[in-house]
Structure formats: structure tokens, C-alpha cells
C-alpha positions as MATLAB code, in Angstrom:
seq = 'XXXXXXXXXXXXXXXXXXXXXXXXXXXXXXXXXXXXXXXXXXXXXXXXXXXXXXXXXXXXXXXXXX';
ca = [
      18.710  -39.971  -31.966;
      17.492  -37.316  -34.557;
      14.249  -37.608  -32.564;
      16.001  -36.255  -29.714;
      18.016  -33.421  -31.529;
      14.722  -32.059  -32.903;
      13.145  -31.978  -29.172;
      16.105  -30.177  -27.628;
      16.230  -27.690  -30.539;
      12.648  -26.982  -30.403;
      12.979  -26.500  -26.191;
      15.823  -24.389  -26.685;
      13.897  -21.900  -29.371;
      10.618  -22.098  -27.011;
      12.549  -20.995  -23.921;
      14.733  -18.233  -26.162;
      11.763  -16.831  -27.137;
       9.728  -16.715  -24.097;
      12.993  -15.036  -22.034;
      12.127  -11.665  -23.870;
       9.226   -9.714  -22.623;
       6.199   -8.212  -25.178;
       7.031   -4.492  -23.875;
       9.351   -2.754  -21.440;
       7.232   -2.827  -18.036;
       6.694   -6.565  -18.636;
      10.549   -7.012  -18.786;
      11.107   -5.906  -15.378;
       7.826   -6.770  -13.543;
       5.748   -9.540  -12.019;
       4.660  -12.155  -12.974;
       7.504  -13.392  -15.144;
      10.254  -11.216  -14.159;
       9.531  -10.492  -10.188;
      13.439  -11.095   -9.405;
      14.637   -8.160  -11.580;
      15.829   -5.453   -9.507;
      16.967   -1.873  -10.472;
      19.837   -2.750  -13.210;
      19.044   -5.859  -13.851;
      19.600   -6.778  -17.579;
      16.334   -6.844  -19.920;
      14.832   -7.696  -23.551;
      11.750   -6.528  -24.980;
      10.268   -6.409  -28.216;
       8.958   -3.241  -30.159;
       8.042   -2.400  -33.671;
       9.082   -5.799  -34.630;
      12.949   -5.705  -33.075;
      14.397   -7.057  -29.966;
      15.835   -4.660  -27.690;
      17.953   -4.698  -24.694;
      18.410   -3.200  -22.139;
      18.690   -2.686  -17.924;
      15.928   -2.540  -15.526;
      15.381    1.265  -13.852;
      12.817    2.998  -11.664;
       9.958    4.614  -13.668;
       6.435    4.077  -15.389;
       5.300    3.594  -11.640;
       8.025    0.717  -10.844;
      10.778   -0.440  -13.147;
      10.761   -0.502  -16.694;
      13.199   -1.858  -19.064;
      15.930    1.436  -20.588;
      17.552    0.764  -23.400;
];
């Protein structure tokens, strides 16, 4: 049973951290985020923090605004 625990906790961390993008184009774009439209909600990390924020039109398609 602890087996188990330990697998589900380490899925759950894995997928936590791969839901927040390395900068704020990647949070909003293709490939990993191609259903994110203009306000969609967004994470990104920079300088070492998380950030979030929504999905807008700029940098040549959307970007992630905090």
C-alpha cells in the first residue's frame, strides 16, 4: 500500500510541475499549450519564481501577462 502512495505522489509532483511553462510564449503556445486562447489562465517560470498569469495577444501570438 505505501508502494502505491509513493507512485501517486510522485505522478502528482511530475504532472504539477510539467503544467507550468519555462517562459511566457511557451505558456500560451503550441506544442503543449495549443488550446489556450486569448485569456486563458497561465504559469511560467522566471528568475527562479512561478508566475501567473492570463494568455493575451502579443510577442507575435499570445504570451502569458501577468
Amino acid at each position: 500500500m505505501k508502494f502505491f502512495s509513493l507512485i501517486a505522489t510522485v505522478l502528482v509532483v511530475a504532472l504539477g510541475v510539467s503544467a507550468t511553462a519555462p517562459d511566457p510564449d511557451s505558456a500560451c503556445r503550441c506544442p503543449k499549450n495549443c488550446s489556450h486562447k486569448n485569456g486563458s489562465s497561465c504559469k511560467f517560470f522566471q528568475d527562479g519564481n512561478t508566475l501567473s498569469g492570463s494568455c493575451v495577444d502579443g510577442n507575435g501570438g499570445l504570451t502569458c501577462a501577468t
